[in-house]
C-alpha positions as CSV (number, residue, x, y, z in Angstrom):
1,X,183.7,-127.4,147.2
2,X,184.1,-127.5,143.5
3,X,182.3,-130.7,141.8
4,X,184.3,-132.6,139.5
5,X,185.2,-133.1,136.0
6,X,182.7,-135.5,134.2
7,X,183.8,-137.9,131.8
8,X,182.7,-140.9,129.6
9,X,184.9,-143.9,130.3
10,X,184.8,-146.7,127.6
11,X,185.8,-149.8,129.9
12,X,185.3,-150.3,133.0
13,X,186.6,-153.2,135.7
14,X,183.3,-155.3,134.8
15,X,183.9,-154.9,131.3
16,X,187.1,-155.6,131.4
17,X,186.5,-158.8,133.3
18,X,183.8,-160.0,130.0
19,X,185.9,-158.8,127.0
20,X,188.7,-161.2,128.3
21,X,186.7,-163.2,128.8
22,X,185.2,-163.1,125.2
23,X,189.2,-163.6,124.1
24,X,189.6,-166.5,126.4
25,X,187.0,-168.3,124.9
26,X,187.1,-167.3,121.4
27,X,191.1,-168.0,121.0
28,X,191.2,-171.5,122.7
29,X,188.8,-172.8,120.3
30,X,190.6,-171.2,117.4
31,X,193.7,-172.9,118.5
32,X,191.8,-176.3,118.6
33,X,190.5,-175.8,115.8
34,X,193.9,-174.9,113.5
35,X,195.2,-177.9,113.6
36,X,192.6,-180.7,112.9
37,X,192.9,-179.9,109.0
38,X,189.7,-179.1,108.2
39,X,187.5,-181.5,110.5
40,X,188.6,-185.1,108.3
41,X,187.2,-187.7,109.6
42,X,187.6,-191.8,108.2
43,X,184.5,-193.8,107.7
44,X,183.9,-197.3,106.4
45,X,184.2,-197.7,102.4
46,X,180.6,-197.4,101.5
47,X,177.9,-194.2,101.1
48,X,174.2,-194.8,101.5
49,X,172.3,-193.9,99.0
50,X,168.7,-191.6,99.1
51,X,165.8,-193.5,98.5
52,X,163.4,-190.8,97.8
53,X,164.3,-190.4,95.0
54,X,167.0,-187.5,94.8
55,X,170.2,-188.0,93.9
56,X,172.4,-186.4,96.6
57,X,176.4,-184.8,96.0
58,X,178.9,-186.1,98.0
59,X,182.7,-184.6,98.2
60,X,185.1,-187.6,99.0
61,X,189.1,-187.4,99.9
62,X,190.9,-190.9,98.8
63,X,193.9,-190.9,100.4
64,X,197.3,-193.3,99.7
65,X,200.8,-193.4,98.9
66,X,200.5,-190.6,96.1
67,X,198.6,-187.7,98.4
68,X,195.1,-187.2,98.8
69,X,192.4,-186.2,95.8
70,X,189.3,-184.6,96.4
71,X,186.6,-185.8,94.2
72,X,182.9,-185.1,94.0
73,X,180.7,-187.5,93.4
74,X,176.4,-187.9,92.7
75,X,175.4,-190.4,94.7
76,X,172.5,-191.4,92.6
77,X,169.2,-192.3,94.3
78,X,167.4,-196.1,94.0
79,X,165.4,-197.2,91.1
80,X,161.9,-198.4,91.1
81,X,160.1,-198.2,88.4
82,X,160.4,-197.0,84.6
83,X,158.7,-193.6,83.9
84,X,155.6,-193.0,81.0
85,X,157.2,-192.4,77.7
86,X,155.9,-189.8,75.3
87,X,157.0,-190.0,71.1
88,X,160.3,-187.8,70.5
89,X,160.2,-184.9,67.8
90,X,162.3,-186.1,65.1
91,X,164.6,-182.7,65.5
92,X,165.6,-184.0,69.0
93,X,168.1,-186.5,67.3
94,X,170.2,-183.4,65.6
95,X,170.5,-181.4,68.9
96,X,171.3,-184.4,70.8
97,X,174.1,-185.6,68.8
98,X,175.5,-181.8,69.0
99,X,175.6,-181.5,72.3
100,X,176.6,-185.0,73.1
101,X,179.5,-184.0,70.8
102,X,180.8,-181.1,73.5
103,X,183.9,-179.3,72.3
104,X,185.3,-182.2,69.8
105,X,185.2,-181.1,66.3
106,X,183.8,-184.8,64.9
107,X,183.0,-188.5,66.5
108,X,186.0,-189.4,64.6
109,X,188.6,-188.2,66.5
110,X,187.1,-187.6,70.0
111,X,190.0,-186.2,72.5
112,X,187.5,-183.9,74.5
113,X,185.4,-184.8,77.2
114,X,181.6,-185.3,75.8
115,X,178.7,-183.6,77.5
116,X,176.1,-186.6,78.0
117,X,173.0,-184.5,79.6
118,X,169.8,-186.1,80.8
119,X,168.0,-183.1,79.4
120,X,168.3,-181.2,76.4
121,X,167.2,-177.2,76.4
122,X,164.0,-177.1,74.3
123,X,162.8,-180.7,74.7
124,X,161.0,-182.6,77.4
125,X,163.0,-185.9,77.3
126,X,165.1,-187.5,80.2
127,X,167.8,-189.1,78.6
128,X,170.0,-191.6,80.5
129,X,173.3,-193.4,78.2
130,X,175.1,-196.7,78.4
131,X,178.5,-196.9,76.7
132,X,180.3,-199.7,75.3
133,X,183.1,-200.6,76.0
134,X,183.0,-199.6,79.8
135,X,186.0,-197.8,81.4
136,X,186.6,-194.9,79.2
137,X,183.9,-192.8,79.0
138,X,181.6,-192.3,82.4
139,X,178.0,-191.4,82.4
140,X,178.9,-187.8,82.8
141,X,180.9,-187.9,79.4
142,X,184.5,-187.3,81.0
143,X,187.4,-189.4,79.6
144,X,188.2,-191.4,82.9
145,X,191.2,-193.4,80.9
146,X,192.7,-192.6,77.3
147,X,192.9,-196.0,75.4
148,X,196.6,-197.2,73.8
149,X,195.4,-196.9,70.5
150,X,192.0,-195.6,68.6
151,X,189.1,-197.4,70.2
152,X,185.9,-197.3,68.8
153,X,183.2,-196.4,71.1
154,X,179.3,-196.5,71.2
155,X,176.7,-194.2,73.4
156,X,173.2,-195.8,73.8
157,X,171.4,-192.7,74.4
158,X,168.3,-193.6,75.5
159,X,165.0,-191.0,75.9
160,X,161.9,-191.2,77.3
161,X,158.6,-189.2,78.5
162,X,155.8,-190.3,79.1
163,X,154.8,-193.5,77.0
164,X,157.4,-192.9,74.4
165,X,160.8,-195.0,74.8
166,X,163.4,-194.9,71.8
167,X,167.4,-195.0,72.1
168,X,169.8,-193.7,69.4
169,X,173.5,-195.7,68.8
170,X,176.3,-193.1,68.2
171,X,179.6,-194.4,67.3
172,X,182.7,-192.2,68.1
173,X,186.4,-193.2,68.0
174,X,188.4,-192.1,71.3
175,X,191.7,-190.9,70.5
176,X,195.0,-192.5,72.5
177,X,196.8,-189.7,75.2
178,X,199.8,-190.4,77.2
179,X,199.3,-189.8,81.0
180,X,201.6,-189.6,84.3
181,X,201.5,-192.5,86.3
182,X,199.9,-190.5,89.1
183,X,197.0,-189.1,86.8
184,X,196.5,-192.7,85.8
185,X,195.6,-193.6,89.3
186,X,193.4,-191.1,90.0
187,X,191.5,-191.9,86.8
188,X,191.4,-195.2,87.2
189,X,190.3,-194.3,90.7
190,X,187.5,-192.0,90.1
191,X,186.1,-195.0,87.4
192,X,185.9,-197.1,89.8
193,X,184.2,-195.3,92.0
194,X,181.7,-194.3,89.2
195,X,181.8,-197.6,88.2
196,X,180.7,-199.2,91.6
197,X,177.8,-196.0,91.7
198,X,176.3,-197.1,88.5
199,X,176.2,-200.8,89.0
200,X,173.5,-202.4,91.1
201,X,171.4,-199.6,91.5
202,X,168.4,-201.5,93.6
203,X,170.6,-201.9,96.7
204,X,170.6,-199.1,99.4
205,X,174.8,-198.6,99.3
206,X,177.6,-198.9,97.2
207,X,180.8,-200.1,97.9
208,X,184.4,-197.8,97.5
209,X,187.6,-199.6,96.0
210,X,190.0,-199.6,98.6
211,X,192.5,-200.9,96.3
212,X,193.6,-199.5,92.6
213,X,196.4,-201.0,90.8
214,X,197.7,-202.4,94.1
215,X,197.4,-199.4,95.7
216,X,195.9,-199.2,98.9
217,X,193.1,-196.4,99.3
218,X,191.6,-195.1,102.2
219,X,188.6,-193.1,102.6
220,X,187.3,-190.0,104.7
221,X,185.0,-186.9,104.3
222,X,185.7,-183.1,105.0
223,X,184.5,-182.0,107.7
224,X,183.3,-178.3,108.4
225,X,186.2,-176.0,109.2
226,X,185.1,-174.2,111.8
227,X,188.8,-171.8,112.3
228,X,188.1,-169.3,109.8
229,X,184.4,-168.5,111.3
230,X,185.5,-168.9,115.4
231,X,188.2,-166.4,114.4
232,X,185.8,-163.5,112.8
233,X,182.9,-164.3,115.7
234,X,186.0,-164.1,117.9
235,X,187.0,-160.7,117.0
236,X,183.6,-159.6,116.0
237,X,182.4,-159.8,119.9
238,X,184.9,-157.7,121.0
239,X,184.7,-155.4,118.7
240,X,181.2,-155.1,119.2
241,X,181.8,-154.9,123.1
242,X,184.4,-152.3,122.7
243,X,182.4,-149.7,121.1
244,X,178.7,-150.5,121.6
245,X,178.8,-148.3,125.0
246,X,180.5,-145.2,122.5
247,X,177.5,-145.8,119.9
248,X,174.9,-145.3,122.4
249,X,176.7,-142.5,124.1
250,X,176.5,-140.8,121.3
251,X,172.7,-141.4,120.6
252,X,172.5,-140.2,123.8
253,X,174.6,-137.1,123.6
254,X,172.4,-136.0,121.2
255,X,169.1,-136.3,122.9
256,X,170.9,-134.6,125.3
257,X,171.9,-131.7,123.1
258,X,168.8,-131.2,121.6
259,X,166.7,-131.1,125.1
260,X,168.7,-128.2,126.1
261,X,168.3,-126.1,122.7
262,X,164.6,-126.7,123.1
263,X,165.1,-125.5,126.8
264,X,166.8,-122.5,126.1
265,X,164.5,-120.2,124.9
266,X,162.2,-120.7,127.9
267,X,165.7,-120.3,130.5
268,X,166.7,-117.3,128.5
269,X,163.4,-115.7,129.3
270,X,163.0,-116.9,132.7
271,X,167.1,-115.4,133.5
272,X,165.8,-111.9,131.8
273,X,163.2,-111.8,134.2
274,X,165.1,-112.3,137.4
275,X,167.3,-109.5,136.3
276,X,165.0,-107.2,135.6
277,X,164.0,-108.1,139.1
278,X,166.6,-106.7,140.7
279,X,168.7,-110.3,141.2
280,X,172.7,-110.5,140.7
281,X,173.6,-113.2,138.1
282,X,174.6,-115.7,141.6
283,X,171.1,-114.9,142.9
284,X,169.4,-115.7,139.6
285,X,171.7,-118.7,138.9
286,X,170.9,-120.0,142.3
287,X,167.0,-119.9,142.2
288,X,167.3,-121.7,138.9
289,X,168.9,-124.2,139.9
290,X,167.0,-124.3,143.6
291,X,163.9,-124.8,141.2
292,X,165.3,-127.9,139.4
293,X,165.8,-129.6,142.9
294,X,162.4,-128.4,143.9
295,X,160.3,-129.5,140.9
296,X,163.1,-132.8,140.0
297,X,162.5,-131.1,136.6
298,X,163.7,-133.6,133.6
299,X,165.7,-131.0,131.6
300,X,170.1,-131.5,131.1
301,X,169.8,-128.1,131.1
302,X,168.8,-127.3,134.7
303,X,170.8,-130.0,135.6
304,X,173.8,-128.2,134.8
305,X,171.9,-125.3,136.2
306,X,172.0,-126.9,139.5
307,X,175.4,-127.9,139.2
308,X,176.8,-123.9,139.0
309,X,174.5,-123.4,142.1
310,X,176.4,-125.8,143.7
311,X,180.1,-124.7,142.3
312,X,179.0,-120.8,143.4
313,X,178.0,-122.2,147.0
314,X,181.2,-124.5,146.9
315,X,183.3,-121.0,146.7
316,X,183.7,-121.4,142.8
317,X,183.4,-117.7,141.0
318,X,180.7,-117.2,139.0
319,X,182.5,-117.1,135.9
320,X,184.4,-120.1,135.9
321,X,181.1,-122.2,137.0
322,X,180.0,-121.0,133.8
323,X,182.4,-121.6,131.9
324,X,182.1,-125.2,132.9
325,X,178.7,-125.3,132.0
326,X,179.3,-124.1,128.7
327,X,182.4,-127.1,128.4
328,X,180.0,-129.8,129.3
329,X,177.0,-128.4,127.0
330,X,179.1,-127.5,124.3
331,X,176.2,-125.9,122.2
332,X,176.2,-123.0,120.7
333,X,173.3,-121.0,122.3
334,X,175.1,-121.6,126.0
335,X,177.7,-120.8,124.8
336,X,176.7,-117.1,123.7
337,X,174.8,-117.1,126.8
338,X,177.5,-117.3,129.1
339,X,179.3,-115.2,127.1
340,X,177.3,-112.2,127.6
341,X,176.5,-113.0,131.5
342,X,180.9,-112.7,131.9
343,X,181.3,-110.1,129.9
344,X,178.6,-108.3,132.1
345,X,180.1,-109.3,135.1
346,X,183.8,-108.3,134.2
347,X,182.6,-105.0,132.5
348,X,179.4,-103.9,134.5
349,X,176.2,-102.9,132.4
350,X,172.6,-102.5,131.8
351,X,171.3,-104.2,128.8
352,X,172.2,-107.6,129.6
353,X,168.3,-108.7,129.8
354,X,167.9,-107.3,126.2
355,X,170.7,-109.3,124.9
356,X,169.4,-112.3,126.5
357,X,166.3,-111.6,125.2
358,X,167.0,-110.9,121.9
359,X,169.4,-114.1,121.9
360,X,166.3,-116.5,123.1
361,X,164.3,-114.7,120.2
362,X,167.0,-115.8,117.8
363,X,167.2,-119.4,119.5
364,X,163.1,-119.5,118.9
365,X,163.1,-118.2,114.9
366,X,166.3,-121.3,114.9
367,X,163.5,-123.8,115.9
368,X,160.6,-122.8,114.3
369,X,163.2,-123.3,111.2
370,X,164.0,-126.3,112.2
371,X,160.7,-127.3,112.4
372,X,159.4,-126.1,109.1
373,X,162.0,-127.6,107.3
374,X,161.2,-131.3,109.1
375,X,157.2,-130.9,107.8
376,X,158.3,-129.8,104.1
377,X,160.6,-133.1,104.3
378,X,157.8,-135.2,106.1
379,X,155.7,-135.2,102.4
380,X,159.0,-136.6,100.8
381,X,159.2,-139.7,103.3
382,X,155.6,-140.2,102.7
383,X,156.0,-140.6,99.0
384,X,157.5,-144.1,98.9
385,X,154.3,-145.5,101.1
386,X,152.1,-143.8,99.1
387,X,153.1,-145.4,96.2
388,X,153.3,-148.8,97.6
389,X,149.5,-147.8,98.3
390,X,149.3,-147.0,94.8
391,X,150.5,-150.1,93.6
392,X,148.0,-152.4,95.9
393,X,145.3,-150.5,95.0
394,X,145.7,-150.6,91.4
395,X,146.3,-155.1,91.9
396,X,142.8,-155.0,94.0
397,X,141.5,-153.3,90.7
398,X,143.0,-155.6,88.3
399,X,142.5,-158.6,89.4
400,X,138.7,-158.9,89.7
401,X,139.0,-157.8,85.7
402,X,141.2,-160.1,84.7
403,X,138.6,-162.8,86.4
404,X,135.7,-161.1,84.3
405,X,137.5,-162.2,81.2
406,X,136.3,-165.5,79.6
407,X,138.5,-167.4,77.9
């Protein structure tokens, strides 16, 4: 009786069983998930604020009759005491006043958001502003409402390190802009809001307006949208499940393959010999493979070996067993091997042990090839390590000389 095809199946039952289950779990949670618009949530009208003294960003969503605006805002931290002031360079006063000026072309006809930094590139000062009159100009230097007309405004910048404290006036004139009504809100909102983070610094919170220009206002933060990620992890997993079996067949298959190219040239040898002997090509496959039973040898190649003894005893013809065995080996060498052992026993002749022979001879030179070409590439893969060694070395070196140096 003839054994049967082998074959690698992907999925079976079991895995079946967990990669729906994967997509039942994965694509309720995305469905939950789709709708909740981004994980909002409502929370009372006030933000705590850090008191060790980091300031900490927080994205809010006010929410009313004209939609909802997303605005960021720096929760500053509690105050406690004044730092050391150091003296300022005089220079500092010129940089200041251009970068406080931002993109407008003069102070007298400011339309342009200033840029009011607490530190200025090159200089050691922190630097903290109070402008008069209020509700124009926040302590960021954005224009949170355009006056009617041309309103004079004045910065108190005021800078400090160490034990120096000074302040510098600059007077600007804002110019007048005309704004939708719904732009004035949200302006007039985000003031307030800047307003209320600003004023009374010492206490641990700070109120939100929850009503601007009779307009009710509500408040809520984003939540983390988990749909987007559930979705890839979702898919990712069964991807992963579908193939991961395929990957490491195929690591496998070619551990396989290259056990029985090593094997060859010692089966090659071993076949030549039992025909010299006098044994047909069933007598010799059939001792081969008897011998892989009998020693529970570790080699794919026997294996197969033992699986032609079996076709041959099951009533298979001695050709077509080996044709199989070249199918499932699909290397080169068996190929060629069964080859000649078919063409001998269709055609008849004497020389088949020298042309197994000279084949295993061929299949030796291939692997000492092989083998000579891994060492010449072994020095290259050593290179980068050896350089790394290199580079520690030369540190250990250097090191205890710089320490020798005196100063």
């Amino acid at each position: 009786m003839g054994r049967k095809n082998s074959g690698h199946q992907i999925l079976d039952k079991k895995k079946t069983f967990i990669l729906i289950a994967i997509l039942a779990v994965g694509i309720p949670l995305i469905i939950l998930t789709s709708g909740k618009g981004g994980g909002k949530k409502n929370f009372d009208e006030s933000i705590l604020r850090s008191e060790d003294g980091e300031s900490t960003k927080v994205r809010l969503i006010a929410d009313s009759v004209y939609g909802e605006e997303v605005i960021d805002v720096e929760v500053l931290s509690r105050t406690y005491s004044k730092e050391e002031i150091e003296k300022m360079k005089p220079s500092f006063l010129k940089d200041l006043k251009l970068t406080v000026l931002g993109e407008n072309e003069s102070f007298d006809s400011v339309s342009s958001p200033l840029d009011l930094k607490d530190k200025i590139t090159g200089y050691p000062f922190e630097i903290s502003y109070r402008i008069r009159p209020r509700g124009f100009i926040n302590s960021s230097g954005e224009i949170t409402e355009y006056p009617k007309e041309k309103t004079d405004i004045e910065i108190e910048a005021e800078y400090r390190i160490a034990d120096f404290e000074d302040k510098e006036i600059i007077h600007l004139t804002l110019l007048p802009e005309v704004l939708p009504e719904e732009r004035v809100f949200y302006e007039e909102l985000k003031r307030q809001v800047e307003f209320e983070n600003e004023n009374d610094r010492n206490n641990s919170e700070f109120i939100l307006p929850t009503t601007i220009n009779g307009v009710d206002v509500s408040w809520k933060k984003p939540g983390k949208n988990t749909f987007f990620k559930l979705t890839v992890l979702t898919v990712f997993c069964a991807i992963v499940f579908l193939f991961k079996d395929k990957l490491a067949f195929s690591e496998d298959d070619r551990k396989r393959r290259e056990k029985i190219i090593n094997d060859y040239p010692e089966f090659a040898m071993k076949y030549a010999l039992l025909c010299e002997a006098g044994l047909t090509h069933a007598q010799a496959l059939e001792r081969m493979g008897d011998e892989y039973l009998k020693n529970k040898k570790n080699s794919p190649l026997y294996g197969e070996l033992y699986k032609v003894r079996t076709d041959i005893k099951g009533g298979v013809p001695v050709t077509q067993a080996l044709d199989r065995m070249a199918s499932d080996c699909n290397i080169r060498e068996i190929s060629y091997f069964v080859g000649l052992i078919n063409r001998n026993i269709r055609k008849g002749g004497r020389e088949i042990s020298s042309g197994i022979r000279k084949a295993a001879g061929e299949s030796i030179r291939d692997k000492r090839e092989k083998i000579r070409r891994k060492a010449e590439t072994a020095g290259t893969k050593l290179l980068l390590p050896m350089v790394f060694l290199l580079i520690i070395v030369f540190v250990l070196i250097m090191i205890p000389a710089f320490d020798s140096f005196s100063y």
